[in-house]
C-alpha positions in Angstrom: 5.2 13.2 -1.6 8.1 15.2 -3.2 7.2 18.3 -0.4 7.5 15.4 2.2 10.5 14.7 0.7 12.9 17.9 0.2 11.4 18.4 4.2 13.6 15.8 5.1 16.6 17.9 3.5 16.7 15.9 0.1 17.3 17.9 -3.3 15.2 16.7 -6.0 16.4 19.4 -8.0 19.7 17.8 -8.4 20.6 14.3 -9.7 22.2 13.6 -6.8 19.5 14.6 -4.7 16.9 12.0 -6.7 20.0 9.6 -5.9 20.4 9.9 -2.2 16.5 9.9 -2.0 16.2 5.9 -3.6 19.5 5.2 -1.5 17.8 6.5 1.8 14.4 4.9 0.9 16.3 1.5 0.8 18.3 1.8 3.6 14.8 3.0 5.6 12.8 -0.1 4.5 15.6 -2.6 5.4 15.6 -0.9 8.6 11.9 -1.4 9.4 12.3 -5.0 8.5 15.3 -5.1 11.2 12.1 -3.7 13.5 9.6 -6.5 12.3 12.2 -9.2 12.5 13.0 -8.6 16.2 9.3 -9.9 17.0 9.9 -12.7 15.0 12.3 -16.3 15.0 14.6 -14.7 12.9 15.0 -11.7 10.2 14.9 -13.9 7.5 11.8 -12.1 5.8 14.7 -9.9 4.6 15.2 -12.8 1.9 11.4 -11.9 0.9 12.0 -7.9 0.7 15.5 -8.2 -0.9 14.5 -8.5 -4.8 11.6 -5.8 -4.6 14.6 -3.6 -3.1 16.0 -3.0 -6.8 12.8 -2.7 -8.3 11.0 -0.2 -5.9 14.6 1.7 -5.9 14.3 2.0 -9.3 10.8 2.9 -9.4 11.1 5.6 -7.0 14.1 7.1 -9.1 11.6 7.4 -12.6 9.1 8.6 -10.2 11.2 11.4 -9.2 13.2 12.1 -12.4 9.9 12.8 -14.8 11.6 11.5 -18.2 10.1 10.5 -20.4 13.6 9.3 -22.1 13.1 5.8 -23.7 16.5 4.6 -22.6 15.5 5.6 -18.8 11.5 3.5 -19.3 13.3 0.5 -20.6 16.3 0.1 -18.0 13.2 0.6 -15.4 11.6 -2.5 -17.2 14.2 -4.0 -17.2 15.2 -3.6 -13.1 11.4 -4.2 -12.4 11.0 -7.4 -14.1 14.1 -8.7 -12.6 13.7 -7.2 -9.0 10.0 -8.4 -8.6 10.6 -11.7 -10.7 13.6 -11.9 -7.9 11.3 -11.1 -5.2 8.7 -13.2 -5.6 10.6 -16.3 -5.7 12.6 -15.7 -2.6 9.4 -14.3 -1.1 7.8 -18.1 -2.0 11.1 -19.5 -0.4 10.9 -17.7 2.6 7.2 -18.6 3.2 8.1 -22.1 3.1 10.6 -21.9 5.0 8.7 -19.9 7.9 5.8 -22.5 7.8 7.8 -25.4 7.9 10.7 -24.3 10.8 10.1 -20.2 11.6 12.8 -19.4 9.4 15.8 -19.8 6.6 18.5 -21.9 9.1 21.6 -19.4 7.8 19.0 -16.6 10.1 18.9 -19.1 12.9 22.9 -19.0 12.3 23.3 -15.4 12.9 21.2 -15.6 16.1 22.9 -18.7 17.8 26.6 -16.6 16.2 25.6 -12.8 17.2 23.8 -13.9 21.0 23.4 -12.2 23.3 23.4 -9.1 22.2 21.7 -10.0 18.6 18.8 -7.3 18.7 21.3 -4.6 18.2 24.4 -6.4 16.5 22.0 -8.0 13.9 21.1 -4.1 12.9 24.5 -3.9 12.2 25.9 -7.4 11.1 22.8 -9.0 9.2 20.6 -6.4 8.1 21.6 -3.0 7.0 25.2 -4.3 4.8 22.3 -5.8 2.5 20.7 -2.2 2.2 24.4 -1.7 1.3 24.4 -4.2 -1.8 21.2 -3.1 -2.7 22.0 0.4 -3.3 25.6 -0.3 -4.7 24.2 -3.4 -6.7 21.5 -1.1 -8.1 23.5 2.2 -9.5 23.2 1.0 -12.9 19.4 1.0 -12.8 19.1 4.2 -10.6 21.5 6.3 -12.2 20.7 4.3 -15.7 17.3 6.4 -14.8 18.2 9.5 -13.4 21.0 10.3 -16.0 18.6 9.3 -19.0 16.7 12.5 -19.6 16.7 13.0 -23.7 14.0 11.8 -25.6 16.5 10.2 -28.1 15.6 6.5 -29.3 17.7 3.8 -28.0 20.8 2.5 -30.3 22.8 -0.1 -31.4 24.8 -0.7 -27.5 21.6 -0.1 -25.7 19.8 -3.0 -27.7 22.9 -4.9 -26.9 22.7 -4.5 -23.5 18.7 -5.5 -23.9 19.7 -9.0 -25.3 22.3 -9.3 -22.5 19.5 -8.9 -20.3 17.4 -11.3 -21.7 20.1 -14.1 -21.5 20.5 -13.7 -18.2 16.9 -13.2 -17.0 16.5 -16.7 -19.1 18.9 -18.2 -16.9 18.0 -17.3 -13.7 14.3 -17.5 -14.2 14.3 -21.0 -15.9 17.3 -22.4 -13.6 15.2 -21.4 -10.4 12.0 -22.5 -12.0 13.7 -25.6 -12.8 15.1 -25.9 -8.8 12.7 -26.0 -7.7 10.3 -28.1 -9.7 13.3 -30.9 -8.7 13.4 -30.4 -5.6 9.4 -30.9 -4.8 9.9 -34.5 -6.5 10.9 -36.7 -3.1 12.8 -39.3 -5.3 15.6 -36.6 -5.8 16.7 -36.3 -2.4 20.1 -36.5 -2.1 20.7 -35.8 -6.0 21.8 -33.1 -7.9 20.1 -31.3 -11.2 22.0 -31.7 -14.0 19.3 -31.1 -16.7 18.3 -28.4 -18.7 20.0 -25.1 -17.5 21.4 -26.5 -15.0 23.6 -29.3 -17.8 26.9 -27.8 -18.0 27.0 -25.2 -15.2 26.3 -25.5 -11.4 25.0 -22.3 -10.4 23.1 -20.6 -13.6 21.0 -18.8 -11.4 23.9 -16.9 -10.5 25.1 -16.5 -14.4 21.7 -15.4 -15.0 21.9 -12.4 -12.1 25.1 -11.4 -13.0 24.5 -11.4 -16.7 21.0 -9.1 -15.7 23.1 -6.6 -14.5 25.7 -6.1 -17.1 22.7 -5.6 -19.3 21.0 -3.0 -17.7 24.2 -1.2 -17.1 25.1 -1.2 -20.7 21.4 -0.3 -21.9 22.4 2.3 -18.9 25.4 3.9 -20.7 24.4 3.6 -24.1 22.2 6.3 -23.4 24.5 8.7 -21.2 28.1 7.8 -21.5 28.9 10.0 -18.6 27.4 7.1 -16.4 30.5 4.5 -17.2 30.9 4.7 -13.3 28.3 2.7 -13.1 29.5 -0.1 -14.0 30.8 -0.6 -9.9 27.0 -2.4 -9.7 27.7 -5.0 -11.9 31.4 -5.4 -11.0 30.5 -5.9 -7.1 27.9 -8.1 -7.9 30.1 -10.2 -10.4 32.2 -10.7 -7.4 30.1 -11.6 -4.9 28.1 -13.8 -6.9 31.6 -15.9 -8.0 34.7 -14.9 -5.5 32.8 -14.2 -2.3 29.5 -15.5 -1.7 26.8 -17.4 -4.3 29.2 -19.6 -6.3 32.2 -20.0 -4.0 30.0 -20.4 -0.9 28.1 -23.3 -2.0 30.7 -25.0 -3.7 32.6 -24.7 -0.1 29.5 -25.3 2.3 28.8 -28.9 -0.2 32.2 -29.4 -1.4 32.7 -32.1 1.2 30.3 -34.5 -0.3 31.0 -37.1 -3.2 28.5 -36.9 -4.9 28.8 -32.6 -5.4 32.4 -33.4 -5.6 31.8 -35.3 -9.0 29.2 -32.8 -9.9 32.1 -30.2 -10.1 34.3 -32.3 -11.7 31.9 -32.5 -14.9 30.5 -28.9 -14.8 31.9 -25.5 -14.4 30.8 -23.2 -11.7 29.9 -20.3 -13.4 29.9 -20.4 -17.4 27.3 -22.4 -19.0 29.8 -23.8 -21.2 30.4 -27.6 -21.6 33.5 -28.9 -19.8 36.9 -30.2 -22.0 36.8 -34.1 -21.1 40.2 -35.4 -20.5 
């Protein structure tokens, strides 16, 4: 694999090289799904791929790297058990949504917006820009991987960033297990969760996948200081998840209706933190 590799020009001699390698292998699978997808409804399978993205990135990275650093294993646990936990629920998702109508409706969206023309602006306008968060989104892990080559055990700020990790991963794991266990119950149609996780804060799946990725990035850095420039993954995802898309977009697409309108009255949108009654 690696001789396949440096044939198509890549370095894996250098850091760099290893890096451009995971970014190009992203960008390359995205790619094949924008191939599948054009024989299909929509291009929504790109929901099932998009959480194995980080985790096979990251893979690939310790594949190519050969540390055995400590630091480098655990950040790779730590991208794999998010990225495939990510996966397979969106994977689950986009089943459903495939048997029941062909495809996730935003897809059917892009295709009604982007027609005609949509077999070559949807290369452009849907698919590869999420290659793009993938591989920005991700630096913590990859370079958390590649820039983690001494054998030296993991401190006080890399444990840290491990119990970061775990709050999160708590919160998006139970707050989508929890979604969805609601949802398959018919008498809460038309009613929003306001139980468990999902008590004082709308959206703690998105707390929970932001909170993932400060943690790897500080388990990241505790190891190799050097990598502080990292933190652009987590600080992109931070704001997509709150200012552009997650949080802000569904509090805009159901901020319309009464009965959401009272749910953000009583919760906050991101923290789960109880709100101050007047």
């Amino acid at each position: 694999m690696e001789v396949f590799i440096a044939g198509l020009g890549f370095d894996l001699g250098s850091d760099w090289g290893i890096f451009w390698t995971c970014t190009a292998w992203t960008f390359a699978v995205v790619t094949l799904i924008w191939v599948i997808g054009l024989f299909q409804p929509t291009h929504s399978m790109m929901d099932g791929w998009y959480g194995f993205g980080y985790a096979t990135a990251a893979g690939l990275a310790y594949l190519l790297t050969k540390t055995s650093s400590p630091t480098a294993a655990v950040v790779l646990l730590m991208a794999g058990l998010h990225g495939c936990r990510l996966g397979w629920y969106l994977s689950k998702r986009w089943f459903g949504y495939a048997k029941e109508g062909g495809g996730d409706a935003r897809y059917f969206g892009f295709k009604d917006k982007l027609s005609p023309g949509y077999w070559w602006k949807s290369f452009f306008v849907v698919m590869e820009p999420q290659a793009i968060v993938i591989a920005v989104i991700g630096i913590p892990s990859v370079w958390g991987i590649i820039g983690n080559r001494s054998d030296a055990p993991i401190g006080a700020l890399g444990i840290l960033g491990m119990i970061v990790f775990g709050v999160g991963y708590y919160f998006e794991t139970v707050g989508d297990g929890q979604l969805q266990a609601f949802k398959a119950d018919a008498n809460n149609k038309g009613r929003y969760l306001r139980t468990g996780v999902w008590t004082h804060t709308r959206h703690p799946n998105y707390f929970g996948n932001t909170t993932v990725w400060w943690g790897i990035w500080l388990t990241a850095v505790a190891g190799n200081p050097s990598i502080w420039w990292t933190v652009a993954g987590p600080l992109f995802n931070t704001v997509m998840l709150t200012g552009v898309l997650g949080k802000a977009f569904q509090d805009k697409h159901m901020g319309g209706r009464p009965a959401y309108q009272k749910v953000m009255a009583e919760t906050r949108g991101f923290l789960p933190l109880p709100v101050r009654k007047a």
